[in-house]
C-alpha positions, -999 to +999 in steps of 0.1 A: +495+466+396+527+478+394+539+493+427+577+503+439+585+473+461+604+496+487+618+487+521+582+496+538+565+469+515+588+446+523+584+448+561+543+451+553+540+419+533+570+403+565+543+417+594+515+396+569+532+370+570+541+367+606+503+378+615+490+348+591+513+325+612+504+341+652+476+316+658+500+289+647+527+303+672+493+304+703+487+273+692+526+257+699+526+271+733+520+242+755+507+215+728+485+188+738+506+157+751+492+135+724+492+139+685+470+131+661+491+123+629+503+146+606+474+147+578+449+158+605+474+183+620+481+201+587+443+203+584+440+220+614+468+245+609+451+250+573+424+266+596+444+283+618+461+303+588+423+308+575+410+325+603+442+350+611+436+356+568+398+364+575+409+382+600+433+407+581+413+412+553+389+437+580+423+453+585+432+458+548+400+475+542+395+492+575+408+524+559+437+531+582+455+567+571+490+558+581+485+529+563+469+542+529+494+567+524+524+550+523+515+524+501+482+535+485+447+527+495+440+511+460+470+486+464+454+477+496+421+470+481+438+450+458+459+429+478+425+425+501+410+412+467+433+384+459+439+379+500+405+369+503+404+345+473+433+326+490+415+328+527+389+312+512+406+289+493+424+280+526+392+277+551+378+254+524+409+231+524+404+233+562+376+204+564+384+192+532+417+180+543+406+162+575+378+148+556+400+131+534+428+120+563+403+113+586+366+106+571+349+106+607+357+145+607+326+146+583+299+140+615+313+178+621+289+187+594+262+160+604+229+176+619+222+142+636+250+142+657+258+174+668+227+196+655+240+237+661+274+228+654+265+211+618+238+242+614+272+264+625+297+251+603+274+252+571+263+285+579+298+299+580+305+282+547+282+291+528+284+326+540+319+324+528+307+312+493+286+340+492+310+365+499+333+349+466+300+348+443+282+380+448+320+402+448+325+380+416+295+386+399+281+417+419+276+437+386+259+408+366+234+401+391+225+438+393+235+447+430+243+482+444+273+487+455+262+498+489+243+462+497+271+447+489+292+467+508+266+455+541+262+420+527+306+417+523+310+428+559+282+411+577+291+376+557+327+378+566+316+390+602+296+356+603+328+334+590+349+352+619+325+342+648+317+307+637+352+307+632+361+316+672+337+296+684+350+268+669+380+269+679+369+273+716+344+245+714+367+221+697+393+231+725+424+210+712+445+240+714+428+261+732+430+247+765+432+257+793+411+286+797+438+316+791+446+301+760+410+299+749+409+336+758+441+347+742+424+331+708+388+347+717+409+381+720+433+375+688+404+366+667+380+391+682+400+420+673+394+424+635+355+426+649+367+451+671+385+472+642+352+467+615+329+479+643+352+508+649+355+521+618+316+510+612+299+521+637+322+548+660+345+564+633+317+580+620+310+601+653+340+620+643+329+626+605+298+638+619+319+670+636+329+676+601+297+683+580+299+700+542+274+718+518+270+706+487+278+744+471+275+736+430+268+706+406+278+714+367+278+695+344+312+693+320+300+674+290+280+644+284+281+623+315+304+637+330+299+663+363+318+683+385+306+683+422+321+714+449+310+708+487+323+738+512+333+729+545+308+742+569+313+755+604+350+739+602+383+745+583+378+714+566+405+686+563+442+691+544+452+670+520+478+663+491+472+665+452+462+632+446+447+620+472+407+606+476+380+606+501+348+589+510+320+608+503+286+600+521+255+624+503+232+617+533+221+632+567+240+608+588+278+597+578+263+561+592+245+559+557+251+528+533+258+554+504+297+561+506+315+562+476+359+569+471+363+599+449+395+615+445+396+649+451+398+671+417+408+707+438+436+722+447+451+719+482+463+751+483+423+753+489+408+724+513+380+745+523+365+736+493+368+703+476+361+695+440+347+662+425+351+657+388+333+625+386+317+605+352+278+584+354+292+547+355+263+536+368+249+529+406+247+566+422+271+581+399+240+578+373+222+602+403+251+628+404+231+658+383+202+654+401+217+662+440+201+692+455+225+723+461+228+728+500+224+693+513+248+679+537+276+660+525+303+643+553+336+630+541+358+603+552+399+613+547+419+621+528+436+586+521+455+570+493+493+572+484+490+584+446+509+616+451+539+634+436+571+634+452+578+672+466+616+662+456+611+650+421+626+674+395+602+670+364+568+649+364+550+628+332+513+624+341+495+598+323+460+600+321+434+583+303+394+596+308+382+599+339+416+593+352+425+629+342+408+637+381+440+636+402+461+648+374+439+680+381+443+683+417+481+676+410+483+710+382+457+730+403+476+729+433+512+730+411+498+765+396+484+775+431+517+772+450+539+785+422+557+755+419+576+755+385+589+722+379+584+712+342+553+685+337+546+667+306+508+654+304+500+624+284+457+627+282+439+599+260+404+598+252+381+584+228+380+618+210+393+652+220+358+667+225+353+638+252+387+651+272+373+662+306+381+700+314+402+702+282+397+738+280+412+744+317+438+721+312+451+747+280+445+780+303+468+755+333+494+753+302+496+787+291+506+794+332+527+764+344+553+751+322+533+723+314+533+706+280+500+685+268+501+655+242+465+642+233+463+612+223+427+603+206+413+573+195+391+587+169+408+616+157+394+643+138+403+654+106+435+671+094+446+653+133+488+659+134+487+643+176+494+605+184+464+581+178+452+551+189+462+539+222+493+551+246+520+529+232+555+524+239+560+543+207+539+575+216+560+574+248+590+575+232+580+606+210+562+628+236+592+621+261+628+636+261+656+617+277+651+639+308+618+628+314+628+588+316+663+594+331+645+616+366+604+623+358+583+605+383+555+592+363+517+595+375+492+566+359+454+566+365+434+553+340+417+521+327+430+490+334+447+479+303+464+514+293+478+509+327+491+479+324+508+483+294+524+524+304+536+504+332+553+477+313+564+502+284+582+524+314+602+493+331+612+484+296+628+520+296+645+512+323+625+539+346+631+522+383+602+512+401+605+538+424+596+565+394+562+550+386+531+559+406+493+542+396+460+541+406+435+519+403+399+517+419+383+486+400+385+465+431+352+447+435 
């Protein structure tokens, strides 16, 4: 993903960095008096490093506003994504290296000798295996998204308390017994933070109950979903921004899904999902019954539009077109006449989502639109194909790449290459926002 690398990034990925390395610091203060050689010590700190990883990656997905907003909840998910690969990567080494440097490290593993902590060890493991397999291949082997939402926290949970007792029991470094409570208590605390967020977060969603007022359906596959806020006055939010939603009687329900919100926020007392069947419960969408509760979890995420940039190029392709909405609703509900240029591609232009409102939006903001269709139909004078650096350069003036701030959602690899197209323009960093949600 492409993402401005500003000054708060930079600090963000520093406090990582420092956080991977605070059991290493606990660990320094008052070493043992005798050492065990360098290969087994570098095994050790392997699985030091491991567990503070583990232990962020609760953090990273724990859905922290502050957080989300400054540098975009998707980027977290993201970085979470790749994170976890190199924990894992990282608590494997951990045996794996003092097996080699040491073989008698193996008996840790040997039910003979010590039986609960071999049963203990393997457990965590192959918990840990399982968390890698079933988030690789999650879609293959057919799972819903909300087990494997359960199964991904309850796994990891099992990695992080095998994990702290381990490091009690083997007591090397955590001795004496403040030490051994300062590593229960650093360790413990991502636990603390996922049953939070898990279990009392949701108290507070529950104060916030909505109706769900109208489903419609757009075109094939493709619905729009407006809940009203009831006996509240509902959350704010910026153009741009996504929430969980959780279509059940209790916000403690398995079924929460990120939608970004499709309304404008010159209206949050009603909030507007334009969302497509991909499968799981999007495939249920048309069939929710009008007036059943609805909670929501938010607003979070960072993909918004600058209130100080002079022009904006929004670059949609799809479904993508949802916070593009949000962005013009809200732009032709506050008045706000900044010129917009908006990039829309789709397979063909009967499959562009809300195309009709997006012309009426045009004929009352001074917004321009350039479809850009795959399969054109006849007598078609637009761009074709795919959103390429030359379709850029021919829907764009000189304005738009010397100041526009440019707004991507959209699949993957038209993403990737507007991004790459734009830096190649010379458009700073700092001028390109994206959104991505394809995370697990």
């Amino acid at each position: 993903m492409t993402r401005p690398f500003t000054r708060t990034t930079t600090l963000l990925v520093a406090l990582y960095v420092v956080l991977c390395a605070l059991p290493l610091v606990l660990a320094l203060i008052r070493p043992p008096e005798f050492a065990r050689g360098f290969g087994v010590e570098f095994g050790v700190a392997l699985g030091f490093i491991a567990l503070s990883m583990m232990g962020l990656q609760f953090i990273l997905s724990a859905r922290f506003g502050p957080l989300s907003r400054r540098i975009g909840q998707d980027s977290l998910l993201q970085f979470h994504k790749y994170a976890g690969i190199a924990a894992a990567v990282f608590v494997f080494a951990h045996p794996a290296v003092l097996i080699i440097v040491q073989p008698a490290y193996a008996s840790f593993f040997d039910p003979r000798v010590n039986f609960m902590r071999a049963a203990a060890l393997s457990t965590a493991c192959g918990a840990l295996a399982l968390v890698i397999l079933l988030s690789v291949f999650r879609a293959r082997l057919g799972i819903s998204y909300e087990w494997w939402r359960l199964t991904h926290g309850g796994l990891a949970s099992i990695v992080m308390l095998v994990g702290m007792a381990h490091v009690v029991m083997v007591g090397h470094y955590a001795d004496p017994a403040p030490k051994a409570a300062a590593f229960v208590l650093l360790i413990g605390a991502p636990l603390a933070i996922l049953a939070h967020m898990r279990l009392l977060h949701p108290r507070s969603v529950r104060k916030r109950p909505y109706r769900l007022a109208q489903v419609r359906n757009e075109r094939d596959r493709v619905w729009t979903v407006e809940i009203e806020a009831h006996g509240h006055d509902s959350i704010p939010f910026e153009p741009g921004q996504f929430v969980w939603l959780t279509f059940a009687d209790s916000p403690w329900s398995l079924r929460q899904h990120p939608f970004t919100i499709a309304s404008s926020a010159a209206n949050p007392a009603r909030l507007e999902f334009t969302i497509k069947e991909l499968g799981d419960f999007t495939s249920t969408i048309g069939r929710l019954p009008i007036g059943s509760t609805v909670f929501v979890d938010g607003p979070a995420g960072g993909f918004r539009l600058p209130a100080d940039a002079p022009r904006a190029v929004l670059i949609a392709g799809g479904i993508g077109i949802t916070p593009m909405l949000s962005i013009l609703r809200s732009m032709h509900d506050r008045n706000d006449r900044r010129p917009v240029t908006l990039i829309y591609a789709n397979q063909t232009l009967e499959k562009a989502a809300l195309r009709h409102e997006l012309d009426r939006l045009a004929q009352s903001l001074p917004l321009r639109i350039v479809h850009v269709l795959e399969h054109p139909p006849e007598h078609w004078t637009g761009p074709t194909g795919y959103v390429t650096p030359e379709v850029l350069d021919r829907a764009l003036s000189t304005e738009d790449f010397a100041s526009a701030v440019f707004m991507i959602c959209g699949p993957d690899p038209m993403m990737n290459a507007v991004e790459s197209a734009l830096l190649d323009r010379t458009v700073s960093r700092d001028r390109i926002r994206s959104e991505r949600f394809n995370v697990v």
